[in-house]
SEROLUM-40554 format. One record per residue (C-alpha): residue number from 1; residue in one letter; x, y, z. Coordinates in steps of 0.5 Angstrom, whole numbers, plus 500, padded with zeros to 3 digits. Last residue first. Layout:
REM SEROLUM-40554
NUM  A  X  Y  Z $
...
//
This chain:
REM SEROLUM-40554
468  X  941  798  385 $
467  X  939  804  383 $
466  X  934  803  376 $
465  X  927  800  378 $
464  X  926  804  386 $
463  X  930  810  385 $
462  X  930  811  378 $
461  X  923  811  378 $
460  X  922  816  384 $
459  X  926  820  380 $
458  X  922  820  374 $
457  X  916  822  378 $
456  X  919  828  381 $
455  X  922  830  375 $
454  X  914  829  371 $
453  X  910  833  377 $
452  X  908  830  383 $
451  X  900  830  385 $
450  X  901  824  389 $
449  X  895  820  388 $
448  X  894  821  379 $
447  X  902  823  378 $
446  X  904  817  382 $
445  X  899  812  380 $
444  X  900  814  373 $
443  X  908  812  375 $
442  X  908  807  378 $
441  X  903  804  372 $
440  X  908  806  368 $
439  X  913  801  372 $
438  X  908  795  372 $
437  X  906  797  364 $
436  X  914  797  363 $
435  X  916  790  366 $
434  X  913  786  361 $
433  X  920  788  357 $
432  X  922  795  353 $
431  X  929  797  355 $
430  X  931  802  360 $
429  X  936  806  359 $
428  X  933  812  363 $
427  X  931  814  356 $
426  X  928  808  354 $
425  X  923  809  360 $
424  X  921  817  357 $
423  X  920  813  350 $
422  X  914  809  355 $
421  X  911  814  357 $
420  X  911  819  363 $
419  X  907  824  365 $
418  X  900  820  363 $
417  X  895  824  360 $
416  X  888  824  363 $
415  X  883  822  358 $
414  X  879  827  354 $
413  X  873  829  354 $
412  X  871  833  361 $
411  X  879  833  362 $
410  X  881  840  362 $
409  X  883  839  370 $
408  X  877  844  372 $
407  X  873  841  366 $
406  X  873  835  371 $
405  X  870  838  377 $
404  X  866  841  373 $
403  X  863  836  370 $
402  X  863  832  376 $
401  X  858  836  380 $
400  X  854  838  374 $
399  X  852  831  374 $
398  X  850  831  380 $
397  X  846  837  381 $
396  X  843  835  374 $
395  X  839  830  377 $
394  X  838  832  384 $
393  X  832  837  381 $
392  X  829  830  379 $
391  X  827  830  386 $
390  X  819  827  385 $
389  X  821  820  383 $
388  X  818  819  376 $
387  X  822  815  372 $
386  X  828  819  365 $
385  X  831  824  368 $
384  X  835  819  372 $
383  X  838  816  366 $
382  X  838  822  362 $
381  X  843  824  367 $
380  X  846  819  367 $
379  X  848  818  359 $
378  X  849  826  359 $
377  X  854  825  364 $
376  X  858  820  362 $
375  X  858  824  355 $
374  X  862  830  358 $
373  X  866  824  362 $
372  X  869  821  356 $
371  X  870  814  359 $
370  X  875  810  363 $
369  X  882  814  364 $
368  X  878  819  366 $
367  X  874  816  371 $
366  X  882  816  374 $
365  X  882  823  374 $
364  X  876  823  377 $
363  X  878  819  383 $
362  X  883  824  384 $
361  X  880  830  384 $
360  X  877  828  390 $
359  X  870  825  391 $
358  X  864  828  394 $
357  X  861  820  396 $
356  X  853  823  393 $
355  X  857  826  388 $
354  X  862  821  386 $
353  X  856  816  386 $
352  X  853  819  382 $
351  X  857  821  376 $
350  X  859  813  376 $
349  X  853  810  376 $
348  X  853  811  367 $
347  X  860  806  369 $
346  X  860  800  365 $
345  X  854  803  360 $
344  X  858  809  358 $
343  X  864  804  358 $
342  X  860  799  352 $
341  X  859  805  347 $
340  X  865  808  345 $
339  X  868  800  344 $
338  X  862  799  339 $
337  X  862  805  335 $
336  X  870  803  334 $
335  X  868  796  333 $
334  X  864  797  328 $
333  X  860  791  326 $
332  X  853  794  327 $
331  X  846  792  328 $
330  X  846  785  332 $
329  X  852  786  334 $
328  X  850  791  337 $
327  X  845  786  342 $
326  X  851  781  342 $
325  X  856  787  346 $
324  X  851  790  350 $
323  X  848  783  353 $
322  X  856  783  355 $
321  X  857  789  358 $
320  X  851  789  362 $
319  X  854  785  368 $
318  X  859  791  369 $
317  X  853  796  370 $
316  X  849  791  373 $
315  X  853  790  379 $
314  X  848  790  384 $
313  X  841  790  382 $
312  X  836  790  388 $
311  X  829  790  389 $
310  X  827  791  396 $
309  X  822  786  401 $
308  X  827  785  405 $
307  X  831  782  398 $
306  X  828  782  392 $
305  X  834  781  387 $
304  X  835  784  380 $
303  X  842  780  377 $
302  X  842  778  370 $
301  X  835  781  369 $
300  X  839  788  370 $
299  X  845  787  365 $
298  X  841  791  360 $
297  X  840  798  364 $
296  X  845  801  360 $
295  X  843  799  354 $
294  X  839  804  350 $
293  X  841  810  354 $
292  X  848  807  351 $
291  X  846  806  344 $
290  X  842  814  344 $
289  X  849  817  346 $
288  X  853  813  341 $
287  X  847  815  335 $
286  X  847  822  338 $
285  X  856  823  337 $
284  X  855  819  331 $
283  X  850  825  328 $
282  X  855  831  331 $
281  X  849  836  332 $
280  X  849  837  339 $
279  X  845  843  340 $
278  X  845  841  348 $
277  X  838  843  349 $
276  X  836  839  343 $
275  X  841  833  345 $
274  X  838  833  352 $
273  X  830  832  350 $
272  X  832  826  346 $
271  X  836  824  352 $
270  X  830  825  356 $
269  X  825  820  351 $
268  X  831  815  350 $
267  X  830  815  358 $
266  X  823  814  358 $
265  X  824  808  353 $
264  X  828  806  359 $
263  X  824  806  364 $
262  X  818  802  361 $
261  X  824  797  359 $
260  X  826  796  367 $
259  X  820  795  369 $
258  X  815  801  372 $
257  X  815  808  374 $
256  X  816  808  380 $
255  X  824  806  379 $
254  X  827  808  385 $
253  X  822  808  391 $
252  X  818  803  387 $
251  X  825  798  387 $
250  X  825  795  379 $
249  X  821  789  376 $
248  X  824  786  369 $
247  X  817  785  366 $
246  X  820  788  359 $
245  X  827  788  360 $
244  X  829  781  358 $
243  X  826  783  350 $
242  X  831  788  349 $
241  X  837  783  351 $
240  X  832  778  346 $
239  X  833  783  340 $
238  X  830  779  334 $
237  X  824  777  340 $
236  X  823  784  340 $
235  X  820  785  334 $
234  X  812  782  336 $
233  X  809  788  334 $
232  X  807  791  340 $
231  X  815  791  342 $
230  X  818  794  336 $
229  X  812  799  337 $
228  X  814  801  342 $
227  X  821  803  340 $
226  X  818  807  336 $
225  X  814  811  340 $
224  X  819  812  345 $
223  X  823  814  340 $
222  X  820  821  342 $
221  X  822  828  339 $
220  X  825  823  333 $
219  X  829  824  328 $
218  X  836  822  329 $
217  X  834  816  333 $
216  X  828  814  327 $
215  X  833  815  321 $
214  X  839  810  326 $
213  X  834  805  328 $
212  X  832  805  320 $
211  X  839  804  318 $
210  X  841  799  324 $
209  X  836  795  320 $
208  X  839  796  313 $
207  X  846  794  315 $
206  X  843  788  320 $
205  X  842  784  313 $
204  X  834  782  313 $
203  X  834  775  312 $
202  X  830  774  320 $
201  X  825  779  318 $
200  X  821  774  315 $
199  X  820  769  320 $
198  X  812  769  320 $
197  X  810  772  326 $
196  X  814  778  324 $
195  X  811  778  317 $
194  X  804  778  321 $
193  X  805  782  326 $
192  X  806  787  320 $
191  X  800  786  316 $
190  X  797  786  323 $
189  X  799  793  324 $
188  X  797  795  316 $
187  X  790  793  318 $
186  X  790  797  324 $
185  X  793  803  321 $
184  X  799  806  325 $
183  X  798  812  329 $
182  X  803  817  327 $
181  X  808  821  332 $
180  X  812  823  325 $
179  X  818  820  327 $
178  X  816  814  332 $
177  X  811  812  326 $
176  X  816  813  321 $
175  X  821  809  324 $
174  X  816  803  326 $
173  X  813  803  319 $
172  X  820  803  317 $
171  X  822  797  321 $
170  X  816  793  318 $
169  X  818  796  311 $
168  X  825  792  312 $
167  X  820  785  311 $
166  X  819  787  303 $
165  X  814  783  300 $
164  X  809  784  305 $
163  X  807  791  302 $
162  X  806  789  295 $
161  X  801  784  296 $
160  X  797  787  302 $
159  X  798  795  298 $
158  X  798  801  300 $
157  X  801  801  307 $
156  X  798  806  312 $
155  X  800  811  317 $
154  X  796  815  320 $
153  X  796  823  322 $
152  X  790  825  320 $
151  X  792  831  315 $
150  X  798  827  313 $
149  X  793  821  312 $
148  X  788  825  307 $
147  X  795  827  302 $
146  X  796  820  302 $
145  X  789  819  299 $
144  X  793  812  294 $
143  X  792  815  288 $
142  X  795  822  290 $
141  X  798  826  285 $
140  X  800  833  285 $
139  X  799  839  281 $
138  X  804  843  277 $
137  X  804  841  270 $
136  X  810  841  268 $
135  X  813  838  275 $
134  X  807  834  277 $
133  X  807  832  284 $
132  X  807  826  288 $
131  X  804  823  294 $
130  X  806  815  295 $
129  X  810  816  300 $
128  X  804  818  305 $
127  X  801  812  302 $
126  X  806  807  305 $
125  X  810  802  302 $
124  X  812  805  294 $
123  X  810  799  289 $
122  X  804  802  287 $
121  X  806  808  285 $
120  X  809  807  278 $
119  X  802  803  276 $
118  X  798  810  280 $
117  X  804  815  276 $
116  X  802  812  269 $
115  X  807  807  267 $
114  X  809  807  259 $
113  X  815  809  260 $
112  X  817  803  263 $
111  X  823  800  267 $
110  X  823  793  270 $
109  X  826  792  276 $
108  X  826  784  278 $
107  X  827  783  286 $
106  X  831  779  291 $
105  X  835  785  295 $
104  X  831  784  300 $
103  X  833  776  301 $
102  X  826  771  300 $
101  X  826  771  293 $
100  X  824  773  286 $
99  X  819  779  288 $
98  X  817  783  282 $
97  X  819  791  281 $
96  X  817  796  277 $
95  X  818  803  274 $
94  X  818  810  272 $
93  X  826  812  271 $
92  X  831  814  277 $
91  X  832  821  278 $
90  X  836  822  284 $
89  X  837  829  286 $
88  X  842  831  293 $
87  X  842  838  294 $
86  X  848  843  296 $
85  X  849  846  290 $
84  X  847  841  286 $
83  X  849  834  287 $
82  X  847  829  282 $
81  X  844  821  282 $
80  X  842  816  277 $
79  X  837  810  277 $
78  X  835  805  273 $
77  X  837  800  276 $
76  X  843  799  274 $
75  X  844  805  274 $
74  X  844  806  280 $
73  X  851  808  282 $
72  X  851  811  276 $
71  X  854  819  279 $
70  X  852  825  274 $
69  X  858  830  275 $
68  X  854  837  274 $
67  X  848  840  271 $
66  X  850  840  263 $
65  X  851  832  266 $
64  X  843  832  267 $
63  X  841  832  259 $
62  X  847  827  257 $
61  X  845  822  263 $
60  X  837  823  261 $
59  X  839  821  254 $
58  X  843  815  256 $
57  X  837  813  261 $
56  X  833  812  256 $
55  X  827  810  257 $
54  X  822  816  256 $
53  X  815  818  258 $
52  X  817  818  265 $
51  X  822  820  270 $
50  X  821  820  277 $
49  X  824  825  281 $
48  X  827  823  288 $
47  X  830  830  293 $
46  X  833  830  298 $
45  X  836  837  301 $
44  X  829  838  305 $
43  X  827  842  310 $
42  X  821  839  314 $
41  X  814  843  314 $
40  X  809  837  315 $
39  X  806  838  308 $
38  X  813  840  305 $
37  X  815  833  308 $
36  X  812  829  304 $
35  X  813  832  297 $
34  X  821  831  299 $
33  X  820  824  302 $
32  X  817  821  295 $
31  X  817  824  289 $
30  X  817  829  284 $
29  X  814  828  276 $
28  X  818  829  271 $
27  X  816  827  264 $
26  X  821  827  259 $
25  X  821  828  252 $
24  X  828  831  251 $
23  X  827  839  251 $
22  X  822  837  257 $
21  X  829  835  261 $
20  X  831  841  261 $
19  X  826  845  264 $
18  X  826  840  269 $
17  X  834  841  270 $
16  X  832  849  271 $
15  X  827  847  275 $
14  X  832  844  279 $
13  X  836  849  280 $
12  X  831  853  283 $
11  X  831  849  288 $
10  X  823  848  290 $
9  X  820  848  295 $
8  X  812  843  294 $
7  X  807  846  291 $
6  X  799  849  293 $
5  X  801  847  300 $
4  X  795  845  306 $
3  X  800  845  313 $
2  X  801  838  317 $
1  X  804  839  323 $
//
């Protein structure tokens, strides 16, 4: 929510380092997402400063390493970074930068300390990052009328020819959109549609788009918003198991809500909601979340059938793994993320269908052996949370059902450990062969139907792999 300031919070360490930086001939002028976000009440840790008036970065370097260890990552570009005390400040000379070609790191930084803030400024993609403030002189800057669009909620770009030239800014456009609830100016949606429209978001590395769905999962009340958009635009067909969801027909008595991609969105919504009332704080615990609710229903247009008048999708839990696995592949490369991710889907009906056949406890301790349990119950009951029958209250009956069923076993986030393993097979005297998945299956088998504790199971092994 937008609040009228007459300065942004600022670390006092910071203006010590301000302070500093006068002595040298430098003007620092805020920047970026910290000034934004003090408008809209968002604590930051972040903090961009723009240097002005001086163009040695040697000079600057000296002044900040009175402050702490000064990382040159970016020096290159004329940037240079410090941790203080728990925040993160980049300074980077004012500058500008010239398309040179098609991939998105294709630019030509030119530093000059001449620049006045406009001239700096005209290289940022939206007005609302374009706002800065005057460290001397107390007073913000605001060329472009970014304060007015904070008040007004809308999110527009500065410049048509500077805009188009970096393709990331229609993922960011759909991030802040999503993050702020903002209405996209209609002149920069069709700027856009018009890169989209144009290939060029297909020479974006997948790592900078996984970056933007990542800031827009964290930090979004309603990713619906964004994901949207990324349809409105056209971005969807960068994302064709995405794009298979929409038109997807699904059984009215289910699903009144609409088509498999208007009852996802819904989902990502519940799971949202759920974070926040769980207080899960585990950033990659989210993200994996947020990719499973994504993809649990993307097996669907492979199998949804009318039959009598009903719409079916038998199997799609299974037939979903392979569109999961290219859709990710899309973003990510991490194959422990991917392998987190791919059992919530194969079995996000599981929690269900237990309840609803009131399962033993063997069966969970065989679900066990599959999917963390905790996380299954959150996907599912994101899932059933996320249409709009009227008996939402069965939703957490079930899930609830199988967690505790699960924590009674002290298995809700951990597999089910196996009695017996393999070392336990070499003291019998057995050596290691293809016979000793069979035989640790016995056994697996025999602690999860027969409930025996680990002698007994050694002696049924005994008897039927060793006695002759």
């Amino acid at each position: 929510m937008f609040t009228s300031i007459t300065k942004p919070n600022i670390p006092e360490v910071l203006e010590e380092i301000i302070t500093d930086l006068q002595e040298i001939g430098a003007i620092p002028i805020l920047v970026g997402g910290c000034v934004r976000d003090s408008f809209l009440n968002i604590p930051c840790k972040d903090y961009d400063i723009e240097i002005f008036g001086i163009n040695s970065l040697e000079s600057i370097e000296n002044s900040l390493n009175k402050f702490g260890n000064v990382k040159q990552v970016g020096k290159s570009f004329g940037v240079l970074t410090l941790n203080v005390e728990g925040f993160d400040f980049d300074f980077a000379l004012a500058r500008t930068e010239k398309k040179t070609g098609i991939g998105h790191g294709d630019f030509i930084v030119c530093t000059n300390e001449s620049l006045s803030y406009k001239e700096a400024a005209l290289r940022r993609d939206f007005t609302i990052n374009s706002i800065g403030y005057d460290l001397i002189n107390n007073e913000f800057l605001d060329p472009f009328s970014g304060i007015e669009d904070l008040k007004n909620n809308i999110l527009r770009h500065i410049n048509d020819d500077t805009f188009i030239e970096d393709p990331l800014r229609v993922y960011r456009a759909i991030q802040f959109t999503s993050r702020f609830e903002f209405e996209i100016d209609d002149k920069t949606k069709e700027l856009c549609k018009k890169m989209v429209l144009d290939d060029e978001l297909k020479y974006l590395p997948k790592e900078r788009v996984y970056e933007e769905f990542k800031k827009l999962f964290l930090k979004s009340k309603k990713p619906s918003i964004g994901f949207s958009l990324l349809k409105d635009l056209g971005v969807l067909k960068y994302f064709p198991e995405l794009k298979a969801l929409v038109g997807c027909k699904q059984d009215k008595q289910y699903h009144p809500e609409g088509d498999v991609w208007i009852h996802t969105l819904m989902t990502l919504d519940e799971m949202a909601k759920i974070i926040k009332e769980e207080e899960i704080e585990d950033e990659y615990r989210i993200l994996y979340l947020f990719y499973a609710e994504l993809c649990h229903d993307l097996g669907k247009p492979y199998c949804s059938n009318e039959i009598n008048g009903k719409i079916t999708s038998y199997k799609h839990e299974s037939l979903g793994i392979e569109p999961t696995k290219t859709f990710l592949a899309r973003l990510t490369n991490e194959k422990k993320f991917v392998d987190l991710i791919l059992p919530l889907v194969k079995n996000h009906l599981a929690p269900f269908q237990l309840y609803l056949a009131n399962s033993s406890l063997k069966a969970v301790k065989r679900l066990s052996l599959k999917v963390n349990i905790e996380d299954l119950c959150l996907v599912c009951l994101a899932d059933c949370l996320g249409r709009d029958i009227e008996d939402k209250e069965k939703c957490p009956k079930a899930t609830s059902w199988l967690l505790n069923q699960a924590k009674e076993l002290n298995i809700e986030n951990t597999a089910l450990k196996p009695f017996v393993l393999g070392r336990d097979l070499i003291k019998l005297g057995l050596k290691p062969s293809k016979e000793f998945k069979e035989i640790l299956d016995f056994a697996l088998d025999l602690q999860i139907d027969e409930n025996l504790d680990k002698s007994e199971i050694i002696d049924k092994i005994i008897n039927k792999y060793i006695k002759v």
